[in-house]
C-alpha positions as CSV (number, residue, x, y, z in Angstrom):
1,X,0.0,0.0,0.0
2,X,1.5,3.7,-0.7
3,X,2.3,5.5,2.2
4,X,0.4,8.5,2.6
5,X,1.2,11.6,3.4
6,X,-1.8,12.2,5.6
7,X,-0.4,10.0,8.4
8,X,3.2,11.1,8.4
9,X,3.9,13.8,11.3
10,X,7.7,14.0,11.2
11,X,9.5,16.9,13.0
12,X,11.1,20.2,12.2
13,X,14.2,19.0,12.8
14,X,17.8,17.5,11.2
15,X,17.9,13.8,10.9
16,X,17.8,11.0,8.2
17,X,14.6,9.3,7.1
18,X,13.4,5.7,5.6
19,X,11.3,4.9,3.1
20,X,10.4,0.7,4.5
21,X,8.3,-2.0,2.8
22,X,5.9,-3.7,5.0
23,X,8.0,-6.5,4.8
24,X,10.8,-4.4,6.3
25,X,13.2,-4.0,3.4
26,X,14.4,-0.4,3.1
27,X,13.9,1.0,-0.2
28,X,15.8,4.8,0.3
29,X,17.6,7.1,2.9
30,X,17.9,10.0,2.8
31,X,19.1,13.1,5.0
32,X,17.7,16.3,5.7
33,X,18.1,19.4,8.0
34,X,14.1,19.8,8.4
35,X,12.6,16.1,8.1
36,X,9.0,17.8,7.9
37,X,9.9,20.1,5.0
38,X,11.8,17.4,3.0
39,X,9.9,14.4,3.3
40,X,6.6,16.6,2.4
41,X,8.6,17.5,-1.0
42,X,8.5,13.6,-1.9
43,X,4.5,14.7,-2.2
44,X,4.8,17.4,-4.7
45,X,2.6,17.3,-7.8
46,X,6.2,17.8,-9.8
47,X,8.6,16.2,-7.8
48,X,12.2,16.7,-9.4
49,X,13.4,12.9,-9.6
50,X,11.5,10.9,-11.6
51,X,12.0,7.5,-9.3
52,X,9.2,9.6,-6.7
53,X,6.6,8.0,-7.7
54,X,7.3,4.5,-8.1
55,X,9.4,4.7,-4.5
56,X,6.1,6.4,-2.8
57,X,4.1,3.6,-4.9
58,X,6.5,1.1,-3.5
59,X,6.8,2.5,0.5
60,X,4.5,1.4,2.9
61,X,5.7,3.8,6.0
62,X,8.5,6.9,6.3
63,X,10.6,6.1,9.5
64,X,13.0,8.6,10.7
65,X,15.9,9.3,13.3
66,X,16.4,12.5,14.9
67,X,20.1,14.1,15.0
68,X,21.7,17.0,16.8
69,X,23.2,17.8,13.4
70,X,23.0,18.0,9.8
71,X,26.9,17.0,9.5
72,X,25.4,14.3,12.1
73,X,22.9,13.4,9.6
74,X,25.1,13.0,6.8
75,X,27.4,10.4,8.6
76,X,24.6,8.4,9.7
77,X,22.9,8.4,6.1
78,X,26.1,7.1,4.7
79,X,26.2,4.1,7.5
80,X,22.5,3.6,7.0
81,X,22.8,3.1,3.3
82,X,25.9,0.7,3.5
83,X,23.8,-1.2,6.0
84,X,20.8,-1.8,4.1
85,X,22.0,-1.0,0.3
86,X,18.4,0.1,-0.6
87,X,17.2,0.1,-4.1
88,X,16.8,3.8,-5.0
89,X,20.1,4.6,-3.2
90,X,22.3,3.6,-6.5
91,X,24.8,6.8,-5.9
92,X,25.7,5.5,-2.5
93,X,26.1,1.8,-2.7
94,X,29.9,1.7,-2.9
95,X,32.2,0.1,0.1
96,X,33.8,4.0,0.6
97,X,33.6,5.3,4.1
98,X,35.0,8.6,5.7
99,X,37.7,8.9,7.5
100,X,39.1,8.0,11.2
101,X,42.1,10.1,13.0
102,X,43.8,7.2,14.9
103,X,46.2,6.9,17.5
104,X,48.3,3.2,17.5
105,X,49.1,1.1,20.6
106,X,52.3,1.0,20.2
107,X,55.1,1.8,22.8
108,X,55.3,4.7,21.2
109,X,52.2,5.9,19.3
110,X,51.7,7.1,15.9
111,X,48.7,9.6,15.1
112,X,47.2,8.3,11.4
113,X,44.7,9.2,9.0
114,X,42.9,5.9,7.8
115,X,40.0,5.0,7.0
116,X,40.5,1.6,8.3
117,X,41.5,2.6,12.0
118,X,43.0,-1.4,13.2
119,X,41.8,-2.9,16.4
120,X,42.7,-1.8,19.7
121,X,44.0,1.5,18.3
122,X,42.3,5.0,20.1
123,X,40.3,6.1,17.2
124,X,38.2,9.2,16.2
125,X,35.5,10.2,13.8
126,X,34.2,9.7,11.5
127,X,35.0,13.2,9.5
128,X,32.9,14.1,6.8
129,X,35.4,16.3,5.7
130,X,38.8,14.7,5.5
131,X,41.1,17.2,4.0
132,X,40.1,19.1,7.4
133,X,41.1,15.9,9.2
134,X,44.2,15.9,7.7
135,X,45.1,19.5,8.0
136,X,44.7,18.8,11.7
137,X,47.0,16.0,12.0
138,X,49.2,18.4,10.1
139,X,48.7,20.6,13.2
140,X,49.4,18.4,15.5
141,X,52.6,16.8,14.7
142,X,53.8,20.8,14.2
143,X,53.0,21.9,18.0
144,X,53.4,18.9,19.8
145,X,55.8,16.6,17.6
146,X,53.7,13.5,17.4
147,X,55.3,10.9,15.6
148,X,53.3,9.8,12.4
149,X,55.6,6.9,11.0
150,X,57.3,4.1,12.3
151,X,61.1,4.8,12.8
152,X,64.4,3.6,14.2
153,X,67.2,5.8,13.4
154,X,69.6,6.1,15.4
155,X,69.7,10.0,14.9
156,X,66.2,10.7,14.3
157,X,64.3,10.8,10.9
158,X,63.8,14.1,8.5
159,X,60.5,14.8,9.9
160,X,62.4,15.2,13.7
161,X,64.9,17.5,12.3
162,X,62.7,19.9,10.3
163,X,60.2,19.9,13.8
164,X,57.4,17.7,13.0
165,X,58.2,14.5,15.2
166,X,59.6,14.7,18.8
167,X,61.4,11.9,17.7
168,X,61.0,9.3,20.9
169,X,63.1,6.7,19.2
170,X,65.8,9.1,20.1
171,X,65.1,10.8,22.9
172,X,61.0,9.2,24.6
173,X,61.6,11.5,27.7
174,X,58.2,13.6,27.6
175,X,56.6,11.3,24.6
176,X,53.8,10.0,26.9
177,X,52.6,13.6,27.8
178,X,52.9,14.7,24.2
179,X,50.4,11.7,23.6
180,X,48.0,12.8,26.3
181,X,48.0,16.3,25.1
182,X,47.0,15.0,21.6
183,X,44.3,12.8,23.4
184,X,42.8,15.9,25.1
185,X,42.8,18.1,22.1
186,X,41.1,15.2,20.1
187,X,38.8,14.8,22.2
188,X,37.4,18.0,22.4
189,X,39.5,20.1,25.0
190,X,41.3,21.9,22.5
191,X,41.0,25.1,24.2
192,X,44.5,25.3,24.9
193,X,45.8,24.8,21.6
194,X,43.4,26.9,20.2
195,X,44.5,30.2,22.7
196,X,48.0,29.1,22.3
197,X,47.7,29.6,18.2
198,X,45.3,33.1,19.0
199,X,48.1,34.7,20.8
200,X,50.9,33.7,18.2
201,X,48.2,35.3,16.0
202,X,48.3,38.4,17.8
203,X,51.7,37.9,18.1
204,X,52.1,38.1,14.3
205,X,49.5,40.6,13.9
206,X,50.9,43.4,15.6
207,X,54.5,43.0,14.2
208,X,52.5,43.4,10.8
209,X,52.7,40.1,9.2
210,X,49.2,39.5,8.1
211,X,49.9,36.6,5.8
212,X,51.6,34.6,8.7
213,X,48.5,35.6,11.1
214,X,45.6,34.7,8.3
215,X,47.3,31.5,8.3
216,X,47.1,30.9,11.9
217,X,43.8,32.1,11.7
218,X,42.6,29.5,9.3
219,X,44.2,26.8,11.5
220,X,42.2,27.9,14.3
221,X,39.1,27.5,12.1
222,X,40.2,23.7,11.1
223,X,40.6,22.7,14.3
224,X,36.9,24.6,15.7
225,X,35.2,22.8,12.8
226,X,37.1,19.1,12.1
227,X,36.7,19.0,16.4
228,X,32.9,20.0,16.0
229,X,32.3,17.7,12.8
230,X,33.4,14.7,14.7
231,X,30.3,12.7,15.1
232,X,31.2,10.4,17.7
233,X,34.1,9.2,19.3
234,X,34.6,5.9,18.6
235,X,37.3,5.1,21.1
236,X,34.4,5.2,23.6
237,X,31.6,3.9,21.2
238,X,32.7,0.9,20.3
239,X,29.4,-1.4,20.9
240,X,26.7,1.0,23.1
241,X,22.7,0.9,22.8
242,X,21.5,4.8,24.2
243,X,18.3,4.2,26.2
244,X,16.1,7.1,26.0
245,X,12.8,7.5,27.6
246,X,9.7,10.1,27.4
247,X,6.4,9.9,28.5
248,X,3.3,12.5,28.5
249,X,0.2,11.1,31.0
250,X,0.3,7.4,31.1
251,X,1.5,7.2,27.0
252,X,5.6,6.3,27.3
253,X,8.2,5.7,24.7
254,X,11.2,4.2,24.8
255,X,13.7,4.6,21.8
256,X,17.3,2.3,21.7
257,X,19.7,4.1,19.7
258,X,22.7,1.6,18.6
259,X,26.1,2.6,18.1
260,X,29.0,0.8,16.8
261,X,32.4,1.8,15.8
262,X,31.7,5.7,15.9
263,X,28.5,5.6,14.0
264,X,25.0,5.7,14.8
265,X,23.5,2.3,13.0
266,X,20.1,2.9,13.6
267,X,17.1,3.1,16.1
268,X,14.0,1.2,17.9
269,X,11.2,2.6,19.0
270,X,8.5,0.9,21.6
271,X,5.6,2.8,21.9
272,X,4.1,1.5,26.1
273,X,1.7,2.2,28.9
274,X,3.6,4.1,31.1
275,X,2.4,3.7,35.1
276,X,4.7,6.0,36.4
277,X,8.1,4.2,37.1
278,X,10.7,5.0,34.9
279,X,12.7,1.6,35.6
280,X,10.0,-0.8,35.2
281,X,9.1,0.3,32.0
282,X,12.7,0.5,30.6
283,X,13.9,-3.1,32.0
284,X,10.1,-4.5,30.4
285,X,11.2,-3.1,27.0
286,X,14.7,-4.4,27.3
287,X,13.6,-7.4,28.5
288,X,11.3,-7.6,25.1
289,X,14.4,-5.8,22.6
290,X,17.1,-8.2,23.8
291,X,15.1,-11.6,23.8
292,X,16.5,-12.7,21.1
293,X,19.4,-10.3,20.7
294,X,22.8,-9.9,21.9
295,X,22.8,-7.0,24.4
296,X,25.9,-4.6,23.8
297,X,29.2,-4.4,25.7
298,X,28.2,-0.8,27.4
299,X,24.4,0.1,27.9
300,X,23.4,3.9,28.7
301,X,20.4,4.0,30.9
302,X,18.2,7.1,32.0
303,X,17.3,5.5,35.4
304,X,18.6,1.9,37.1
305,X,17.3,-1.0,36.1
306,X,17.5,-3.6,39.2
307,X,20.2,-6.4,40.1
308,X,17.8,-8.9,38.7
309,X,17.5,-7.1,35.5
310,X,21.7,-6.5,35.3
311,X,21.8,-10.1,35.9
312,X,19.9,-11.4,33.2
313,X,21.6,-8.8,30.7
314,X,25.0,-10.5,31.3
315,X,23.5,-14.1,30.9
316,X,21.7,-12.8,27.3
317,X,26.0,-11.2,26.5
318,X,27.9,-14.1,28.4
319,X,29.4,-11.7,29.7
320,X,29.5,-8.8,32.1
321,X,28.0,-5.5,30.7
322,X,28.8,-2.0,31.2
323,X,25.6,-0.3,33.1
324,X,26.0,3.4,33.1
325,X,23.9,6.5,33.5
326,X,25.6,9.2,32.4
327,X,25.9,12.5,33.3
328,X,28.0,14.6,31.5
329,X,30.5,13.9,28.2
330,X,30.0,11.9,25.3
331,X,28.1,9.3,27.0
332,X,25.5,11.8,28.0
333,X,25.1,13.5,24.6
334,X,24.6,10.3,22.8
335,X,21.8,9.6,25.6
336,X,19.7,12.9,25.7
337,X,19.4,12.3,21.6
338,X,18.0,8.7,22.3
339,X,15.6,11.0,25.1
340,X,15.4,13.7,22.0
341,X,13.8,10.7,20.0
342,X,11.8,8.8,22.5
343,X,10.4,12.4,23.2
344,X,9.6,12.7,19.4
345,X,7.7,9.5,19.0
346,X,5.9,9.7,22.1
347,X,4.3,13.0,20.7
348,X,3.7,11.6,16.9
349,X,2.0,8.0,19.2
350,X,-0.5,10.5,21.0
351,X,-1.3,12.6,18.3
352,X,-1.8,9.8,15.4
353,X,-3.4,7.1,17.1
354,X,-6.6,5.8,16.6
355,X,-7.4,4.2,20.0
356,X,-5.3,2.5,23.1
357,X,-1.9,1.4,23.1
358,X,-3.5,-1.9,23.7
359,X,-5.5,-1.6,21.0
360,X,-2.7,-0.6,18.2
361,X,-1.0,-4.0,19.9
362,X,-3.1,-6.3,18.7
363,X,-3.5,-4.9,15.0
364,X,0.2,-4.7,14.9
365,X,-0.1,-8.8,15.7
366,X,-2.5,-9.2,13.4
367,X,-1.2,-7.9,10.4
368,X,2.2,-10.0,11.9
369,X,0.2,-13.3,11.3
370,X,-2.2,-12.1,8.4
371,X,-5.3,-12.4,10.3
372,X,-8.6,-10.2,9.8
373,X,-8.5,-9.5,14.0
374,X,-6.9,-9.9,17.3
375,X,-9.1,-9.0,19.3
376,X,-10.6,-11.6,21.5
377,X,-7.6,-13.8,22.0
378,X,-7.8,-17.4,24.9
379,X,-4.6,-18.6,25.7
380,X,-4.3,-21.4,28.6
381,X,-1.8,-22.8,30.8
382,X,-1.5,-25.9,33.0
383,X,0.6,-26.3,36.2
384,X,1.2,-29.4,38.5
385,X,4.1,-30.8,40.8
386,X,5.3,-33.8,40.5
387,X,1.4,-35.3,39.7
388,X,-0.1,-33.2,42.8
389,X,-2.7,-30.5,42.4
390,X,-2.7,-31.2,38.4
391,X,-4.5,-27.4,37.3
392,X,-4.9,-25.6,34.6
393,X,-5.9,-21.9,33.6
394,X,-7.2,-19.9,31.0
395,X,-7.4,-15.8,29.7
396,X,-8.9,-13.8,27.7
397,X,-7.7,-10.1,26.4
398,X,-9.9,-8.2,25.0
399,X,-8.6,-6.0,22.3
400,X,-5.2,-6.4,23.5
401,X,-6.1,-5.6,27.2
402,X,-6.5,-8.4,29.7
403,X,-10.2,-9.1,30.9
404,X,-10.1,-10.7,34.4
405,X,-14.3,-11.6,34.4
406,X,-13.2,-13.9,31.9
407,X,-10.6,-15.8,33.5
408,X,-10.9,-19.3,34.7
409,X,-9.3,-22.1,36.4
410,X,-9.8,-25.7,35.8
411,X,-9.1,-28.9,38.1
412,X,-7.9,-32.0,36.0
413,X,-10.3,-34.2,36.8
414,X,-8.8,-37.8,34.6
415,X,-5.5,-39.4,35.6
416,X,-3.8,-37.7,32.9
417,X,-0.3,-36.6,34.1
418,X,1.5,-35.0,31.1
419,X,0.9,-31.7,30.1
420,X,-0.6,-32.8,26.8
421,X,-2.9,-34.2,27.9
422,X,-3.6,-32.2,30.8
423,X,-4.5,-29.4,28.8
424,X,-6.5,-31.8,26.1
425,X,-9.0,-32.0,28.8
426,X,-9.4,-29.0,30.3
427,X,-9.5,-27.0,26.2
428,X,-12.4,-29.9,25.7
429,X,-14.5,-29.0,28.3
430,X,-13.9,-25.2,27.4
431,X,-15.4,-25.9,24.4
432,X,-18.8,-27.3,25.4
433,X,-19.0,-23.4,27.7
434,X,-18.1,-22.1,24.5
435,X,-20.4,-19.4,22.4
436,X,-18.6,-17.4,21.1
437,X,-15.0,-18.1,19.3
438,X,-11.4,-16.1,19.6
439,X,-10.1,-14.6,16.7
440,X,-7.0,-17.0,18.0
441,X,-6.7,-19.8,20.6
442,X,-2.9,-19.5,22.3
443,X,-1.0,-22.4,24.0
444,X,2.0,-22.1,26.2
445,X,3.8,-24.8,24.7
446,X,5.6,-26.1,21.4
447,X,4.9,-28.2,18.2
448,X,3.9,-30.9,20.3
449,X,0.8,-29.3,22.0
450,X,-0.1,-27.2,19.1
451,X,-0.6,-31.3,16.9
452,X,-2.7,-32.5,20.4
453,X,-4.5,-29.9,20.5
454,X,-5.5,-29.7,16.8
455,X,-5.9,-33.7,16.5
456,X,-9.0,-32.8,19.4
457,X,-10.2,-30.3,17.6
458,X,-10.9,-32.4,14.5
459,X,-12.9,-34.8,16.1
460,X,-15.4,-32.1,16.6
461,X,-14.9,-30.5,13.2
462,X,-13.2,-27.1,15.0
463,X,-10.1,-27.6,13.3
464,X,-11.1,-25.2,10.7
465,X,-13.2,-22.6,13.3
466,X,-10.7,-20.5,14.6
467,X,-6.6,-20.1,14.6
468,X,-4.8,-21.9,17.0
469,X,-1.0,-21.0,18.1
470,X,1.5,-22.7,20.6
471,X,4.3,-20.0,21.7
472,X,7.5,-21.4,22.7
473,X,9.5,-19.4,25.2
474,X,12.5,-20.8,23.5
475,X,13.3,-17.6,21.4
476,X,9.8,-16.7,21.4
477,X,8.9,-18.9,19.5
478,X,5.5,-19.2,17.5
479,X,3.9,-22.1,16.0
480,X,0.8,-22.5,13.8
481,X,-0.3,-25.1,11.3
482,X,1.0,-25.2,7.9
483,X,3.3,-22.3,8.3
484,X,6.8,-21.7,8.6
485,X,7.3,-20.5,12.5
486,X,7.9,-17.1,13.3
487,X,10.5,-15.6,16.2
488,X,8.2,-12.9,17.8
489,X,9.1,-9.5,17.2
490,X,7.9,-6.3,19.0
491,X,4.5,-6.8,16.7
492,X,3.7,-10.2,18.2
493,X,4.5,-8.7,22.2
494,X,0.6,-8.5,22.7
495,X,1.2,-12.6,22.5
496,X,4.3,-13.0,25.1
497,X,2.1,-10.7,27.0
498,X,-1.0,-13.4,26.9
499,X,1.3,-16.4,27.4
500,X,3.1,-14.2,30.5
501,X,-0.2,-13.8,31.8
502,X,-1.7,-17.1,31.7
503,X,1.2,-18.1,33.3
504,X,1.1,-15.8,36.1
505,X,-2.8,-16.8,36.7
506,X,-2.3,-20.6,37.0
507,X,0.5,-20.7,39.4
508,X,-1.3,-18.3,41.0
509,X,-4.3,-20.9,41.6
510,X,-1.4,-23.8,41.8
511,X,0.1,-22.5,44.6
512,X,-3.8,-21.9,46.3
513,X,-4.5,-25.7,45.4
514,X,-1.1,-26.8,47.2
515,X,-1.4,-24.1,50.3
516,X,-4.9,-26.0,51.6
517,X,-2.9,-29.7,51.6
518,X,0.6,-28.8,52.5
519,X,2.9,-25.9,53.6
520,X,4.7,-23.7,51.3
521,X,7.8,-25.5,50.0
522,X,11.2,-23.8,51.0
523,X,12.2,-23.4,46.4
524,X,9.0,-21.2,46.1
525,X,10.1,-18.3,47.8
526,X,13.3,-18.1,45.6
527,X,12.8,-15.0,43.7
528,X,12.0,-16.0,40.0
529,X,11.9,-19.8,40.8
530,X,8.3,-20.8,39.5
531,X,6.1,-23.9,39.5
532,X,7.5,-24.9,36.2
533,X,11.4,-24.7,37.4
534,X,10.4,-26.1,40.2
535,X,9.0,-28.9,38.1
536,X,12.0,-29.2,35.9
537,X,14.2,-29.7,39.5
538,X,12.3,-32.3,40.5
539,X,12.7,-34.2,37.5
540,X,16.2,-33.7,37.2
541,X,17.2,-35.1,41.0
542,X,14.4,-37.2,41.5
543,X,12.7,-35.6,44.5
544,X,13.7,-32.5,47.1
545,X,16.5,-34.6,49.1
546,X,18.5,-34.5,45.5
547,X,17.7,-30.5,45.2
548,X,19.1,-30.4,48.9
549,X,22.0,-32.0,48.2
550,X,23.6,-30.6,44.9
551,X,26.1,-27.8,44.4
552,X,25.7,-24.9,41.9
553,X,27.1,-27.0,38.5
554,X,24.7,-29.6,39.5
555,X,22.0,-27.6,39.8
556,X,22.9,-26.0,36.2
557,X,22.0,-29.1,34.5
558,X,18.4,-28.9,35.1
559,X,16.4,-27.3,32.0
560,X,15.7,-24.0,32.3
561,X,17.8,-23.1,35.5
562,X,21.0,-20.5,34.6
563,X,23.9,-20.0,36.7
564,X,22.1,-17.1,38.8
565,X,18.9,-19.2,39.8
566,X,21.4,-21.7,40.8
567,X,23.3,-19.8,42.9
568,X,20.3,-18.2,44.7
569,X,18.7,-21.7,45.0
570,X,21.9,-23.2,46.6
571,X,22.2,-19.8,48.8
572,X,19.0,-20.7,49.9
573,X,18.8,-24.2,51.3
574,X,22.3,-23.9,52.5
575,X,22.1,-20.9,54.1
């Protein structure tokens, strides 16, 4: 469908924009210093390329991501375009990048202009302008005598004796504060270089030589606009998602900006419900954006997030993640933009939508599985330990919101133990209540339930009623009949939320069941340890006196329990 002009409300302000397919694919980028003003100009009656039209024919939706620049803009088109190499880009689709000032970790280091920057070197950039880059290098090897080639004379190489290399192979005394000096003026504190050159300036000035003082003059203009120009600084940027959050009444956003070797690659946005607390919201969208993603090595965060939260971050990396809110420096600039563009969307989400939050949920799932609706949507779960108290629940949501009058709970009344057919029962005598059918029945399960439950529903000629789905948690994972399965993205979250619910609901009513025959076992009040877990422990050591006895790598070998819930289990019953 073409993308209309009618429901794009894109703001004053510099940034690039997207032209997507529904399918995702990115057709053209483009850059602009007002997004409203250019993107309207796509709409003209004459516009002045003649691939308008078919790329407006071809565009389902105009995304966009606000920068603090134009020359911002500009690098983050060209990183944009290499990503995604869309069709009406042609000009752009070569391998050329701009350029990086780099220092090398050497003993001694050299200062270099590359494009290529080689790991573990300090880098900066990118510069759009690279004979600027260069002239500043230039600048820097003349008043501080950094070295810019690799040499081992014994007397020094030509560059030390005309004043352009300190020459450390020589003589390193002082090298390392030469180096620091550099660092400080590439990253930003050049304001005692630049006063240094204004008072040779003056200097030159009054004894009359203009020529020598315009020339100084223009240096202090290279390095004002080559240190303003620099985008980001990749030395710190190396792998960072900016978390930026806005909210106006209960209507949030949160917007992940990615970063990655000095460049902006792109943005998410997550449109939410916000009740008030910053945190919560932030660690449910992460929890949703890195599901099936590897978090960054350094995450900025407006707010904190929780031990739990941290925790499970480092399990999703392997690895232990840097957690920073940041105050002031680069780290903070490249967060208040991800705040500028939460702030952004969270104004265009109150002012274009058509109903609740809820609501624009479940037509985002819909169009995700090509059905007409989602709006009456059953999903069930069952619960039991170790054959005891053998339950099972169901919910409803009602265009996308849950609706508690319709929730129920059901007792297994057969000596079925497995979860199969557990949940075979209780869906049959659902269906006998039934008179009215979802516009999709959801299973917390796999492949497996999804083929019980549809071999039931064929013996009462329901097969072909209504859609029926089994979501793994396994990647988020969902299944349906004859189709391929489908990893959830942010379109399908109205679903994790069902499945999340049901969940919540029937352990809920498990743990009432158990509570009338015995007292509460010791593992449930381990923070995050469930009936399910608990299930999966039982299974895996044959009864509580194994649980009791095994140490934190044994425990690790039960499904479903990471090095975390093991250590908090064994912290538990061993005090």
């Amino acid at each position: 469908m073409p993308v209309e002009q009618a429901k794009l409300n894109l703001p004053s302000k510099s940034g690039v924009y997207l032209f997507r397919r529904m399918d995702g694919r990115v057709m053209y980028v483009g850059k602009a210093t007002n997004l409203h003003s250019r993107v309207r100009s796509y709409f003209s009656s004459n516009p002045d390329r003649k691939m308008i039209p078919s790329l407006i024919m071809e565009s389902d939706d105009i995304e966009y991501i606000v920068t603090q620049s134009p020359s911002e803009a500009l690098i983050l088109e060209r990183q944009l375009i290499r990503k995604h190499k869309p069709r009406y880009n042609s000009r752009l689709k070569d391998d050329k990048s701009y350029p990086f000032i780099s220092l090398t970790k050497e003993k001694f280091p050299r200062i270099r202009y590359t494009r290529f920057p080689s790991d573990g070197d300090l880098r900066w950039g990118p510069f759009p302008d690279a004979g600027a880059a260069k002239r500043v290098i230039q600048l820097l090897r003349s008043q501080f005598g950094i070295r810019d080639k690799d040499c081992n004379g014994k007397d020094g190489c030509f560059s030390k004796h005309i004043g352009l290399c300190r020459g450390p192979c020589v003589d390193p005394d002082g090298y390392p504060e030469i180096v620091n000096a550099v660092i400080s003026v590439l990253d930003g504190n050049a304001g005692a270089l630049i006063k240094s050159l204004q008072d040779e300036m003056d200097k030159e000035s009054k004894s009359l030589r203009y020529e020598r003082a315009a020339l100084i003059r223009d240096m202090i203009g290279t390095v004002q606009r080559t240190i303003s120009q620099q985008i980001i600084h990749s030395r710190f940027y190396q792998d960072c998602d900016a978390i930026g959050f806005a909210s106006r009444e209960d209507t949030g956003s949160v917007t992940i900006l990615h970063a990655k070797n000095g460049v902006i690659q792109g943005q998410v946005d997550y449109p939410l419900i916000h009740r008030g607390d910053i945190s919560e919201s932030v660690a449910c969208v992460l929890s949703e954006h890195y599901a099936n993603r590897k978090p960054p090595q350094t995450l900025l965060i407006p707010s904190p997030l929780g031990e739990s939260m941290e925790n499970w971050l480092d399990s999703k990396r392997e690895g232990k993640i840097k957690i920073r809110i940041p105050k002031r420096g680069e780290f903070a600039k490249l967060r208040r933009m991800a705040d500028k563009n939460a702030e952004i969307h969270v104004l265009r989400h109150r002012k274009i939508s058509s109903g609740s939050l809820e609501q624009n949920a479940a037509n985002d799932c819909a169009k995700l599985l090509k059905l007409d609706s989602m709006d009456y949507v059953v999903c069930f779960d069952m619960a039991q330990m170790s054959g005891e108290e053998r339950v099972g629940a169901s919910v409803v949501l009602r265009k996308g919101r849950p609706n508690k009058k319709e929730y129920r709970t059901y007792r297994v009344k057969t000596d079925a133990l497995d979860d199969l057919r557990m949940m075979s029962e209780v869906i049959e005598r659902w269906l006998k209540r039934q008179e009215e059918w979802p516009d999709l029945l959801l299973l917390d399960g796999g492949k497996t339930h999804l083929k019980t439950i549809m071999n039931m529903l064929e013996k009462y000629d329901l097969h072909n009623r209504f859609p029926v789905a089994a979501l793994a948690k396994k990647e988020e994972t969902l299944h349906m009949m004859h189709r391929d399965p489908i990893v959830l993205n942010r379109n399908g979250r109205v679903l994790v939320h069902a499945r999340d619910e049901a969940h919540r609901f029937v352990n809920k009513y498990h743990r009432k069941r158990r509570g009338k025959k015995t007292l509460l076992d010791p593992l449930e009040e381990i923070e995050g340890l469930g009936a399910k877990k608990i299930q999966s422990l039982l299974r895996q050591f044959g009864g509580r006196k194994g649980i009791d006895y095994a140490n934190i790598e044994e425990l690790m070998t039960a499904p479903g329990i990471g090095k975390s819930m093991a250590e908090r289990i064994y912290q538990h019953l061993n005090g």
